[in-house]
CHARMM-style PDB file with segment names, atoms N, HN, CA, C and O in Angstrom:
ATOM      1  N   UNK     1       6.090  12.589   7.884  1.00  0.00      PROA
ATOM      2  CA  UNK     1       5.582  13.185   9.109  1.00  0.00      PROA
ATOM      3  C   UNK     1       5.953  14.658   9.179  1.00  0.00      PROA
ATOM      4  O   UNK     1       5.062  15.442   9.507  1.00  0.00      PROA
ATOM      5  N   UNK     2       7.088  15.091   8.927  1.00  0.00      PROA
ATOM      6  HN  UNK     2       7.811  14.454   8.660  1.00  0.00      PROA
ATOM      7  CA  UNK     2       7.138  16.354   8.099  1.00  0.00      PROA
ATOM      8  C   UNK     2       7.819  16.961   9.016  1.00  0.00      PROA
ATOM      9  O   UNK     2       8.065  18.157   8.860  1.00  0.00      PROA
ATOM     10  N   UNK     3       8.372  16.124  10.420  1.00  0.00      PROA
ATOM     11  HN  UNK     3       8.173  15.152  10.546  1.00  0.00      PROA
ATOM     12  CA  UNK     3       9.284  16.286  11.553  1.00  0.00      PROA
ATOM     13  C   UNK     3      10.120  17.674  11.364  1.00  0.00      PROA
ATOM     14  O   UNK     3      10.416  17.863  12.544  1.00  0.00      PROA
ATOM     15  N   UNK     4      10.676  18.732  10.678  1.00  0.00      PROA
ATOM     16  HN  UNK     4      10.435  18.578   9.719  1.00  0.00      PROA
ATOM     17  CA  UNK     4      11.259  19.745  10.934  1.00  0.00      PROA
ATOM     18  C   UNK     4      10.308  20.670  11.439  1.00  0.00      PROA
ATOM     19  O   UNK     4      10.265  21.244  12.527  1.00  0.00      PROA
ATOM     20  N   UNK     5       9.173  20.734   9.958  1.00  0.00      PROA
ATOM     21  HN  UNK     5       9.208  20.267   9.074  1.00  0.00      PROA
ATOM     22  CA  UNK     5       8.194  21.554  10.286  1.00  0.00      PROA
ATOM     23  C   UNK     5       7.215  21.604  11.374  1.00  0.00      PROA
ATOM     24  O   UNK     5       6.781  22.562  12.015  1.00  0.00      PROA
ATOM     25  N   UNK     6       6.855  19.760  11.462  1.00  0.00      PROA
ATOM     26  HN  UNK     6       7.208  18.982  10.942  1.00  0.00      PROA
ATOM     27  CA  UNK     6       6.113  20.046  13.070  1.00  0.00      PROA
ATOM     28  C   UNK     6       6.610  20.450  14.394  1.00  0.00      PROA
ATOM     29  O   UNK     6       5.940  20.861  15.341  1.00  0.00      PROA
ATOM     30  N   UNK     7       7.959  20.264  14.320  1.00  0.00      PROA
ATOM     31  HN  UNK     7       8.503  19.930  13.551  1.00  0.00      PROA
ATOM     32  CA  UNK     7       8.531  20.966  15.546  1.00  0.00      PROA
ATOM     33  C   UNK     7       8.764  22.091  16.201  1.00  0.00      PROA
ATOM     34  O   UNK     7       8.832  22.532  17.348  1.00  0.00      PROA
ATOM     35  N   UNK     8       8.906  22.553  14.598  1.00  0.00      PROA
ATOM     36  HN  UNK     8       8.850  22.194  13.666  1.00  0.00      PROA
ATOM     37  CA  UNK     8       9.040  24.267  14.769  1.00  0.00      PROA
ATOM     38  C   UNK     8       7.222  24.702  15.372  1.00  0.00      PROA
ATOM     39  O   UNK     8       7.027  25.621  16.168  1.00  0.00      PROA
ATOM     40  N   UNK     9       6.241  23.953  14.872  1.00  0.00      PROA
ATOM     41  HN  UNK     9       6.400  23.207  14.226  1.00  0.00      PROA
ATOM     42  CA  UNK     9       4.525  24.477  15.071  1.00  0.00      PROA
ATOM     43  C   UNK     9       4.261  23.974  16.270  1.00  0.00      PROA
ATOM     44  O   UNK     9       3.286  24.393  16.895  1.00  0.00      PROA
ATOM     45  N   UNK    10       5.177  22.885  16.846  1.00  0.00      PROA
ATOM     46  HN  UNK    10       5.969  22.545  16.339  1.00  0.00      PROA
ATOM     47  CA  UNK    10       4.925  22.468  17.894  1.00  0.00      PROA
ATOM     48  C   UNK    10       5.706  23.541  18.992  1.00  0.00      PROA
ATOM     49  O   UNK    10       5.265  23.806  20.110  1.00  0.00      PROA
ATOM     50  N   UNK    11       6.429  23.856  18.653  1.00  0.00      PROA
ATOM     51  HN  UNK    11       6.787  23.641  17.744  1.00  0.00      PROA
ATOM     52  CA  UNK    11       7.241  24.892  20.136  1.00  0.00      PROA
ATOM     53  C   UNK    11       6.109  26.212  20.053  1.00  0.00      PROA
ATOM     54  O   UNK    11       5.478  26.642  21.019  1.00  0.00      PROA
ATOM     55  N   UNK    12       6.053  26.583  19.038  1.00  0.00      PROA
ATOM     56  HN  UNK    12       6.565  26.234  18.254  1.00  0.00      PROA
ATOM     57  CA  UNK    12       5.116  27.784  18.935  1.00  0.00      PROA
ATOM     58  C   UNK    12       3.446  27.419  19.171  1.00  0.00      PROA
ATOM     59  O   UNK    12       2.846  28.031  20.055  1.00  0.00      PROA
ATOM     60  N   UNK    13       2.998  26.779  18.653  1.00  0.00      PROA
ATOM     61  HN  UNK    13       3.485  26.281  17.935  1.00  0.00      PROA
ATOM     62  CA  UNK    13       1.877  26.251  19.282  1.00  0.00      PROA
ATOM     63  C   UNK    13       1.373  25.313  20.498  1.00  0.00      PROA
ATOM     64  O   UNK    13       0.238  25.470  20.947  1.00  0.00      PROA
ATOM     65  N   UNK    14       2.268  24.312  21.028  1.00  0.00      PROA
ATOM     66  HN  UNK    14       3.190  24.185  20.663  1.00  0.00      PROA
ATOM     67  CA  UNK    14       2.305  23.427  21.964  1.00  0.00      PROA
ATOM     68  C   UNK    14       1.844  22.274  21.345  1.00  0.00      PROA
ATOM     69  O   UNK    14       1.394  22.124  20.209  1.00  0.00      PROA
ATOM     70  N   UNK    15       2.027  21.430  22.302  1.00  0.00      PROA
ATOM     71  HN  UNK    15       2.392  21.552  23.225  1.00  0.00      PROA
ATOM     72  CA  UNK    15       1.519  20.206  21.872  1.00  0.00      PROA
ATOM     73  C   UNK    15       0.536  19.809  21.885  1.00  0.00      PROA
ATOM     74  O   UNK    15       0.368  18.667  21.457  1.00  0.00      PROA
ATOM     75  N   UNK    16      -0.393  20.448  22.305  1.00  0.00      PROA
ATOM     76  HN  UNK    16      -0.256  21.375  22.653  1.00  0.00      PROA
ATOM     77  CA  UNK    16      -1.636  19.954  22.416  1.00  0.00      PROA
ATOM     78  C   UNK    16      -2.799  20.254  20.772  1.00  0.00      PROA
ATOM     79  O   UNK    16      -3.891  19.836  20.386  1.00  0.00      PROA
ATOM     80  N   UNK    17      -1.695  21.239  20.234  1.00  0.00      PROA
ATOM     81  HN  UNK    17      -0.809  21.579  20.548  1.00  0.00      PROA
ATOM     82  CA  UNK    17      -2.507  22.151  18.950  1.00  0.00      PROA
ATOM     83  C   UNK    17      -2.270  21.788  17.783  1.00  0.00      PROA
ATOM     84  O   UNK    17      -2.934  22.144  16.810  1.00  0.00      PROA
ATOM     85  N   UNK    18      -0.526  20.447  17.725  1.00  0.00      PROA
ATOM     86  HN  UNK    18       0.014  20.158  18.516  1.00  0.00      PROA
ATOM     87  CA  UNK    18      -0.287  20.363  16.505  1.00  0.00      PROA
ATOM     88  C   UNK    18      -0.136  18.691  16.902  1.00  0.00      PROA
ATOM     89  O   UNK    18       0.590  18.321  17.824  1.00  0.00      PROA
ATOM     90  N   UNK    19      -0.822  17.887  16.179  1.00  0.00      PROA
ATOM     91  HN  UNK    19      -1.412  18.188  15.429  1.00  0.00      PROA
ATOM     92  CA  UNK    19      -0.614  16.784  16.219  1.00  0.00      PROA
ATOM     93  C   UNK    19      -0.256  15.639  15.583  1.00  0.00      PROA
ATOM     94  O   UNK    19      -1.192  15.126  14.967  1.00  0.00      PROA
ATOM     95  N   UNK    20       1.367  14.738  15.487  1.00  0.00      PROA
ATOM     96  HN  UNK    20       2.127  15.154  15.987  1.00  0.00      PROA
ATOM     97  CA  UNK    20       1.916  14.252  14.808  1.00  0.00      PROA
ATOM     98  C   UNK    20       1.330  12.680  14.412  1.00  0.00      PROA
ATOM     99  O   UNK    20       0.814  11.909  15.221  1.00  0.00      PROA
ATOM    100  N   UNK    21       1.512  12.464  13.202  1.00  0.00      PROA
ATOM    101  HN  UNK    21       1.932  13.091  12.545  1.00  0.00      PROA
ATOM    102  CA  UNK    21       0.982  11.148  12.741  1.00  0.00      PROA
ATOM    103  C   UNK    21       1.742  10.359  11.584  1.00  0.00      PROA
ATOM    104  O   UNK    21       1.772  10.857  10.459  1.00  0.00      PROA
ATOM    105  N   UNK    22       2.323   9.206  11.826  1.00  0.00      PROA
ATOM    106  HN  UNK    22       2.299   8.802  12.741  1.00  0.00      PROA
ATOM    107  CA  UNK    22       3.073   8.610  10.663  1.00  0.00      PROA
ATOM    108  C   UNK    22       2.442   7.359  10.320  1.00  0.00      PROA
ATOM    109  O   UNK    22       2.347   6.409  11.097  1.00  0.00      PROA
ATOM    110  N   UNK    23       1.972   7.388   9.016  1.00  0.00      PROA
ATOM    111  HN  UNK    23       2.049   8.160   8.385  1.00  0.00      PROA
ATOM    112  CA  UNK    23       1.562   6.225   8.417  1.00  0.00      PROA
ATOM    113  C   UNK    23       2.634   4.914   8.023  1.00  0.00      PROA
ATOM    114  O   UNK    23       3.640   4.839   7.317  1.00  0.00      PROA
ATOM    115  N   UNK    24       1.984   4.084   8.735  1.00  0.00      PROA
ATOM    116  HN  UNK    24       1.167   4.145   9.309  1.00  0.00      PROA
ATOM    117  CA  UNK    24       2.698   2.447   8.486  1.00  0.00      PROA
ATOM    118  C   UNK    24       2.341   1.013   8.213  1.00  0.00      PROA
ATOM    119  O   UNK    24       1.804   0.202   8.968  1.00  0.00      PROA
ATOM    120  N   UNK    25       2.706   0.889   7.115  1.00  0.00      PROA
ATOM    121  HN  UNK    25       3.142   1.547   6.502  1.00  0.00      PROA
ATOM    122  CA  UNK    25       2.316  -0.211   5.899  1.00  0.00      PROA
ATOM    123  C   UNK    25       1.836  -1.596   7.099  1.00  0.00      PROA
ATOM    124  O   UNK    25       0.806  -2.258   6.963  1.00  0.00      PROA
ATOM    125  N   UNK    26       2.794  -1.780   8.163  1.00  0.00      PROA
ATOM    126  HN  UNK    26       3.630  -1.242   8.273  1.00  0.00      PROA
ATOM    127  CA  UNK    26       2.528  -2.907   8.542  1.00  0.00      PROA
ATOM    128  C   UNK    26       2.028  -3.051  10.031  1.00  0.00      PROA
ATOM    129  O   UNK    26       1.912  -4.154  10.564  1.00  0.00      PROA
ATOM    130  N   UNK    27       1.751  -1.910  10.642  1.00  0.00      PROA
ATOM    131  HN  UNK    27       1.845  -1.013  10.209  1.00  0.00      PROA
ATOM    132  CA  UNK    27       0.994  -1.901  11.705  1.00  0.00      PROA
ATOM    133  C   UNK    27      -0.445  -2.495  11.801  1.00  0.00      PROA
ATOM    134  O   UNK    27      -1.343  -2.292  10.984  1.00  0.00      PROA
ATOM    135  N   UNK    28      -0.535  -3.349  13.054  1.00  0.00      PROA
ATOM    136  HN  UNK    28       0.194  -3.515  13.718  1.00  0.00      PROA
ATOM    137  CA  UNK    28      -1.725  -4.583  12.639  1.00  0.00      PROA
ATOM    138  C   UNK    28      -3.353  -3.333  13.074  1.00  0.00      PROA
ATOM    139  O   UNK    28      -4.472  -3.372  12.561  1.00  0.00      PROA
ATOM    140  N   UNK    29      -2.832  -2.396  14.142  1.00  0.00      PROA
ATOM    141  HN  UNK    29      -1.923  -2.364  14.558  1.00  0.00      PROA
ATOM    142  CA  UNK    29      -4.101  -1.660  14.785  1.00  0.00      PROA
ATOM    143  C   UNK    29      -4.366  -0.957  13.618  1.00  0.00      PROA
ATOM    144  O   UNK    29      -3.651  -1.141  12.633  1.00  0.00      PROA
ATOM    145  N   UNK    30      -5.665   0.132  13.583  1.00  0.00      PROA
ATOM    146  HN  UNK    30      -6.246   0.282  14.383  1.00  0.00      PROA
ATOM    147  CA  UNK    30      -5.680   1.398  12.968  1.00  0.00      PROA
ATOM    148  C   UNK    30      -4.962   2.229  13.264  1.00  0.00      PROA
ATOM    149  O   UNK    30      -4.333   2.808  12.379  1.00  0.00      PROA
ATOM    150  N   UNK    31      -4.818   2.549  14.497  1.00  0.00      PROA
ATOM    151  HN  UNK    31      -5.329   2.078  15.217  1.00  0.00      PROA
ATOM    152  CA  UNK    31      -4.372   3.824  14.797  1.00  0.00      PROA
ATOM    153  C   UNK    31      -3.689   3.630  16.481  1.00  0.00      PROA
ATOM    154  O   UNK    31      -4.447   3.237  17.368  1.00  0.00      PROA
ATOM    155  N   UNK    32      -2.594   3.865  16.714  1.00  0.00      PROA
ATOM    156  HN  UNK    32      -1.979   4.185  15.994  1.00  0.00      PROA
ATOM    157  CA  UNK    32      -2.227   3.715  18.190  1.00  0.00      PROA
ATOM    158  C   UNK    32      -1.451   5.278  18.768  1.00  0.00      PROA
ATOM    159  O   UNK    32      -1.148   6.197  18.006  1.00  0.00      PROA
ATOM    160  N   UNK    33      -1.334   5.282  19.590  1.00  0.00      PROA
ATOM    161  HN  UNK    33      -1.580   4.536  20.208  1.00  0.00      PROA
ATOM    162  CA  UNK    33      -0.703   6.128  19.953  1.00  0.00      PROA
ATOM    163  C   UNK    33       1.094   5.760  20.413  1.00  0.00      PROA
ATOM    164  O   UNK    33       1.260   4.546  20.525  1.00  0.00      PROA
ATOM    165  N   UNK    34       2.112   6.419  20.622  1.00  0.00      PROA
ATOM    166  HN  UNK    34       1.977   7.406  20.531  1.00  0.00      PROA
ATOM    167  CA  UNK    34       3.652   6.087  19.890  1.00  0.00      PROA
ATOM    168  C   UNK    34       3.962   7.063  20.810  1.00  0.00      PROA
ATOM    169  O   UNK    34       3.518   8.152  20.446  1.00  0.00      PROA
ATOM    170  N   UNK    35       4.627   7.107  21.998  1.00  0.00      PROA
ATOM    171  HN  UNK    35       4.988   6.222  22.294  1.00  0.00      PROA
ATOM    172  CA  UNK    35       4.701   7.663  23.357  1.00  0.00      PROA
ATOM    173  C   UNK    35       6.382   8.425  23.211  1.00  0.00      PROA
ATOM    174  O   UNK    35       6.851   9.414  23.774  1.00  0.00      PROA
ATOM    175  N   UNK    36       7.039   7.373  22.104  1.00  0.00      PROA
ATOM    176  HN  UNK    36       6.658   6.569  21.646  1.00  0.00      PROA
ATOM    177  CA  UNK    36       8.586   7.456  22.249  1.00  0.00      PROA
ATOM    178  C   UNK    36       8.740   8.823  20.774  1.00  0.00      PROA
ATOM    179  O   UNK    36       9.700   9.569  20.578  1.00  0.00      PROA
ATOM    180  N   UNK    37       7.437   8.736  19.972  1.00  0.00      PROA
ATOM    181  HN  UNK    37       6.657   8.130  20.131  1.00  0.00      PROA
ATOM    182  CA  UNK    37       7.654   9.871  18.931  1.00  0.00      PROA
ATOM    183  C   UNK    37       7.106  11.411  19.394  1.00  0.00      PROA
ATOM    184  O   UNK    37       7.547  12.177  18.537  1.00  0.00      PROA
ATOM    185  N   UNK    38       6.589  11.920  20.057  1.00  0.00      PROA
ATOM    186  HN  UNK    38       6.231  11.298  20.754  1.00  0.00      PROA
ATOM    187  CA  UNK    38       5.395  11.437  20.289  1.00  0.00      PROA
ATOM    188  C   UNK    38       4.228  11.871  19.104  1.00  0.00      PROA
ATOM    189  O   UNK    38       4.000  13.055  18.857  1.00  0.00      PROA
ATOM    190  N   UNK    39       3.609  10.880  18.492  1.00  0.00      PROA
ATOM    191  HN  UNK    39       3.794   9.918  18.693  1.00  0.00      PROA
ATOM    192  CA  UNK    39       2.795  11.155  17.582  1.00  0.00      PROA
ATOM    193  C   UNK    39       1.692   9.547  17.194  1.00  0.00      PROA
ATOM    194  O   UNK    39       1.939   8.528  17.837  1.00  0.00      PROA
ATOM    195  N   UNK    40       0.974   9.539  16.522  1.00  0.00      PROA
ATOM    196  HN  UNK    40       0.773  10.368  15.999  1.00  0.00      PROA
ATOM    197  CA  UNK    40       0.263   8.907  16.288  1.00  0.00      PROA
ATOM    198  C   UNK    40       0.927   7.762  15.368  1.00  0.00      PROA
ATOM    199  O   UNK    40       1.793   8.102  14.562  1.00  0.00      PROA
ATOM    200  N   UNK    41       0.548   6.437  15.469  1.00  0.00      PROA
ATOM    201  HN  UNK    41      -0.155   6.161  16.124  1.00  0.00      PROA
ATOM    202  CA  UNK    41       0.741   6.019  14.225  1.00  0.00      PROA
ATOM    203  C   UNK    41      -0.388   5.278  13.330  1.00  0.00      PROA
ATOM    204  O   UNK    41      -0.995   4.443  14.002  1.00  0.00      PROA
ATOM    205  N   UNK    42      -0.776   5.359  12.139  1.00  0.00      PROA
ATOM    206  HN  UNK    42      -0.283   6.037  11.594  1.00  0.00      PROA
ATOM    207  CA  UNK    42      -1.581   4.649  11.346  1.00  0.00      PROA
ATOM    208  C   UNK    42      -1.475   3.631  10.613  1.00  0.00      PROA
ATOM    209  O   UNK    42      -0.410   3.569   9.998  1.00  0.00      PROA
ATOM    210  N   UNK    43      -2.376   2.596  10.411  1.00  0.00      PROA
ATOM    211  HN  UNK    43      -3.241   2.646  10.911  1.00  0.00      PROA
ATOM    212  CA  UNK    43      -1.827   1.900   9.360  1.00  0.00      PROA
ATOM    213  C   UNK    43      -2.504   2.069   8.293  1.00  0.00      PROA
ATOM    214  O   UNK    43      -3.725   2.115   8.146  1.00  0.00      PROA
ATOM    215  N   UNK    44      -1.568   2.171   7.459  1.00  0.00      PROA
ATOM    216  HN  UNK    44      -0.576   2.134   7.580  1.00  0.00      PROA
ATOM    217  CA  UNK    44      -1.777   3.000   5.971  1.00  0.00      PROA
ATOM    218  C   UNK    44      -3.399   2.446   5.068  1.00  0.00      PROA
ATOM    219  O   UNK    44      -4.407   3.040   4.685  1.00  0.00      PROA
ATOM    220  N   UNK    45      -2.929   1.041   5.033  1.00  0.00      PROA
ATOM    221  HN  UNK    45      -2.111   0.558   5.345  1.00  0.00      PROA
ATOM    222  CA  UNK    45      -3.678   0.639   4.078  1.00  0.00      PROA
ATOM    223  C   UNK    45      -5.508   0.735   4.761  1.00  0.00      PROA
ATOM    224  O   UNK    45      -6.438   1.247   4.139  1.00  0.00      PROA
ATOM    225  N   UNK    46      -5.613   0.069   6.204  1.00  0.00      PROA
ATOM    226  HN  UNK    46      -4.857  -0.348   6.709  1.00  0.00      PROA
ATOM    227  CA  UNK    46      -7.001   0.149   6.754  1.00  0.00      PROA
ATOM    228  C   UNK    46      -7.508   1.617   7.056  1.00  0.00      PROA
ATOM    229  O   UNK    46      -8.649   1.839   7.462  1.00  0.00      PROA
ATOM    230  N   UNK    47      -6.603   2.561   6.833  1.00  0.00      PROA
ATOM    231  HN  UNK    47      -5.676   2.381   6.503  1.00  0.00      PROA
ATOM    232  CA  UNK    47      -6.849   4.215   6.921  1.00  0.00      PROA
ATOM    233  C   UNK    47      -7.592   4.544   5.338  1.00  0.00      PROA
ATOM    234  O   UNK    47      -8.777   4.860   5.240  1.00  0.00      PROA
ATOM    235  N   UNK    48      -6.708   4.410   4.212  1.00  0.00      PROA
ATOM    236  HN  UNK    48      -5.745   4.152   4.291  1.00  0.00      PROA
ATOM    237  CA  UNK    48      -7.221   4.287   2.881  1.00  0.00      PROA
ATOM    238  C   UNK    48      -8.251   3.643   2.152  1.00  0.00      PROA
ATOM    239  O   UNK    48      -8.734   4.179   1.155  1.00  0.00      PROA
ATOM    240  N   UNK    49      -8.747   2.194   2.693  1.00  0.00      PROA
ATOM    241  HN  UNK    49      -8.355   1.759   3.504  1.00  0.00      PROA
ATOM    242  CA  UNK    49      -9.667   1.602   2.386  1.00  0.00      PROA
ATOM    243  C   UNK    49     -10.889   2.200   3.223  1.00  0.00      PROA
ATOM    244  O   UNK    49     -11.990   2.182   2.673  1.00  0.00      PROA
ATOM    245  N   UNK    50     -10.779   2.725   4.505  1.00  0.00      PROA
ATOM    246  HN  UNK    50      -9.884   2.740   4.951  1.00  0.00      PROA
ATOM    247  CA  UNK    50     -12.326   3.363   5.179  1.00  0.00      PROA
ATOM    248  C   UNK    50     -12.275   4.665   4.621  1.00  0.00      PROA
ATOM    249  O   UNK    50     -13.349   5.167   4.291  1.00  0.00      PROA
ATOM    250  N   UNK    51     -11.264   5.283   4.461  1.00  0.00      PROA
ATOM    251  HN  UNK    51     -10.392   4.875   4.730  1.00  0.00      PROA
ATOM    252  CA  UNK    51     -11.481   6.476   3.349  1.00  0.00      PROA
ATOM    253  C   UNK    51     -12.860   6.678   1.971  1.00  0.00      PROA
ATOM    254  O   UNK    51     -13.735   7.506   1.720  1.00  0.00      PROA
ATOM    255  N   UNK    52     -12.287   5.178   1.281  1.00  0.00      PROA
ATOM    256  HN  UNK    52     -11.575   4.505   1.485  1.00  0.00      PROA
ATOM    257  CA  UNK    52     -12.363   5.555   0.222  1.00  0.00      PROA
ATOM    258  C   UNK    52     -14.044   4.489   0.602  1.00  0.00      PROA
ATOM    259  O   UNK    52     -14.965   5.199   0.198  1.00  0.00      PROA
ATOM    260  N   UNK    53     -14.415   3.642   0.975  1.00  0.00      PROA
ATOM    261  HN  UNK    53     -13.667   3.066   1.303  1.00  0.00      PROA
ATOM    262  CA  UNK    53     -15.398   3.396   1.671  1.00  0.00      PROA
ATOM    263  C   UNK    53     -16.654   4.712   1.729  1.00  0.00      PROA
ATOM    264  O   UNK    53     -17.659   4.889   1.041  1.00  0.00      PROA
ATOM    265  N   UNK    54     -16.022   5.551   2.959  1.00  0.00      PROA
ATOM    266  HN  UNK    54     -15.205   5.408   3.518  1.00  0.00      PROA
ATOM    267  CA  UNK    54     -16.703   6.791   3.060  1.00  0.00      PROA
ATOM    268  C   UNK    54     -17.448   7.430   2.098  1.00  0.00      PROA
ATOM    269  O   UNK    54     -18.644   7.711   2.037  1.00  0.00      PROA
ATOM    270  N   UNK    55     -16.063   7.695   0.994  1.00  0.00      PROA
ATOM    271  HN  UNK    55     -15.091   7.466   1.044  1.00  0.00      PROA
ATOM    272  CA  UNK    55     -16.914   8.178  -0.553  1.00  0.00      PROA
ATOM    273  C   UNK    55     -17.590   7.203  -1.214  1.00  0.00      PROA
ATOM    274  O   UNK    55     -18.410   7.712  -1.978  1.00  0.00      PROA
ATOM    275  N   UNK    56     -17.594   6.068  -1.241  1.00  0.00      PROA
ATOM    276  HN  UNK    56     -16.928   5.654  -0.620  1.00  0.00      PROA
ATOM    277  CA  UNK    56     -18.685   5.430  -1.576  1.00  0.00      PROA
ATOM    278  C   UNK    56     -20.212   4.885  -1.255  1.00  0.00      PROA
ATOM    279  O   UNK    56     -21.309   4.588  -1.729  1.00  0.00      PROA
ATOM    280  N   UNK    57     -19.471   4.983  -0.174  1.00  0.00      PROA
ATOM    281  HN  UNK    57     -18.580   5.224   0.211  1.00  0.00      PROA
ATOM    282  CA  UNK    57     -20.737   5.373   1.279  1.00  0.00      PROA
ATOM    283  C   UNK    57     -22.107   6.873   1.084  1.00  0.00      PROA
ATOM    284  O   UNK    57     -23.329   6.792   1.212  1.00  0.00      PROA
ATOM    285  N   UNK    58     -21.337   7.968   0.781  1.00  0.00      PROA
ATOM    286  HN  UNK    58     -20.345   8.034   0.677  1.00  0.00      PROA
ATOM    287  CA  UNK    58     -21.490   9.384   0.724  1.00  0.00      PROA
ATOM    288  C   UNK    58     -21.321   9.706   2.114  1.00  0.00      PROA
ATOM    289  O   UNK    58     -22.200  10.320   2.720  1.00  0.00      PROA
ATOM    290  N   UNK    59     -20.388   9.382   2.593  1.00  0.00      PROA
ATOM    291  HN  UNK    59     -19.675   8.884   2.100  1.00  0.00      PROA
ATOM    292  CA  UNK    59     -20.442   9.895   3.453  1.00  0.00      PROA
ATOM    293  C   UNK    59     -19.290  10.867   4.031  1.00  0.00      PROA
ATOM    294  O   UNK    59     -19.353  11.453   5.112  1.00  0.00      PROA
ATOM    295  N   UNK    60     -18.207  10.927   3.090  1.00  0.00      PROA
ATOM    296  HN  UNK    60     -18.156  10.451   2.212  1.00  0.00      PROA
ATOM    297  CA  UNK    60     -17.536  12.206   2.603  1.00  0.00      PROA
ATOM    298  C   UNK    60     -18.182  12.553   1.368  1.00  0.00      PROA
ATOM    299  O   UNK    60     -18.756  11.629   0.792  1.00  0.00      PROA
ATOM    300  N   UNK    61     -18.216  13.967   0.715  1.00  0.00      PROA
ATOM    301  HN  UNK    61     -17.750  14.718   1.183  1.00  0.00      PROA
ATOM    302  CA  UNK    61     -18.556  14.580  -0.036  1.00  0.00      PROA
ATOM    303  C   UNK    61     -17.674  15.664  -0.550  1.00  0.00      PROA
ATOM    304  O   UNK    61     -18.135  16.797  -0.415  1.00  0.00      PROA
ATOM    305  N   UNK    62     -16.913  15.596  -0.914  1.00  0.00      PROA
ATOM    306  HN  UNK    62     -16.538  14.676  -1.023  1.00  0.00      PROA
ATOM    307  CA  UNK    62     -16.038  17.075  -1.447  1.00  0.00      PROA
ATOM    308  C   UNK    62     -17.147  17.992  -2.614  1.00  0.00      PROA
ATOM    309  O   UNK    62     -18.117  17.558  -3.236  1.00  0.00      PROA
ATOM    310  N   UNK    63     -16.616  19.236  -2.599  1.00  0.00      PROA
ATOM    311  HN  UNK    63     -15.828  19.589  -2.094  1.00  0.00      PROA
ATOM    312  CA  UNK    63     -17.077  20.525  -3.358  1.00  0.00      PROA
ATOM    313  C   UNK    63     -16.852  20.235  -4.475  1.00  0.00      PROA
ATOM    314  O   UNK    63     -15.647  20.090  -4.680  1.00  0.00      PROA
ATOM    315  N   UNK    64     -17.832  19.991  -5.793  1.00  0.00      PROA
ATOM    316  HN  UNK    64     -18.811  20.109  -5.626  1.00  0.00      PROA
ATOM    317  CA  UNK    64     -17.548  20.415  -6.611  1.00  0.00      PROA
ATOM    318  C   UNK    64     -16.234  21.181  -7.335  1.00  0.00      PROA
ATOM    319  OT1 UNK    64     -16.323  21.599  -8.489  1.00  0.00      PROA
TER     320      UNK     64
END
């Protein structure tokens, strides 16, 4: 989550501009919100599989 650095971007930017997220193997949702961090949390694996979905999809595309 990278917690030193977002803190420091968070005092200087606020909170509304830098937004925290920790990926977790065994969280049953996609994505919840974590009131006591405060930051997002994901679960890893259903984040990675619609990822990679997407590119097979085309529906991400990276540059050459």
């Amino acid at each position: 989550m990278g917690e030193a650095s977002n803190s420091v971007l968070r005092k200087k930017l606020g909170l509304q501009k830098v937004i925290s997220y920790q990926h977790l193997p065994s969280q049953k949702e996609l994505i919840k919100w974590n009131s006591k961090l405060p930051a997002y949390t994901l679960n890893r694996t259903q984040v990675m599989a619609n990822m990679f979905e997407k590119f097979k999809n085309k529906e991400i595309i990276l540059p050459k």
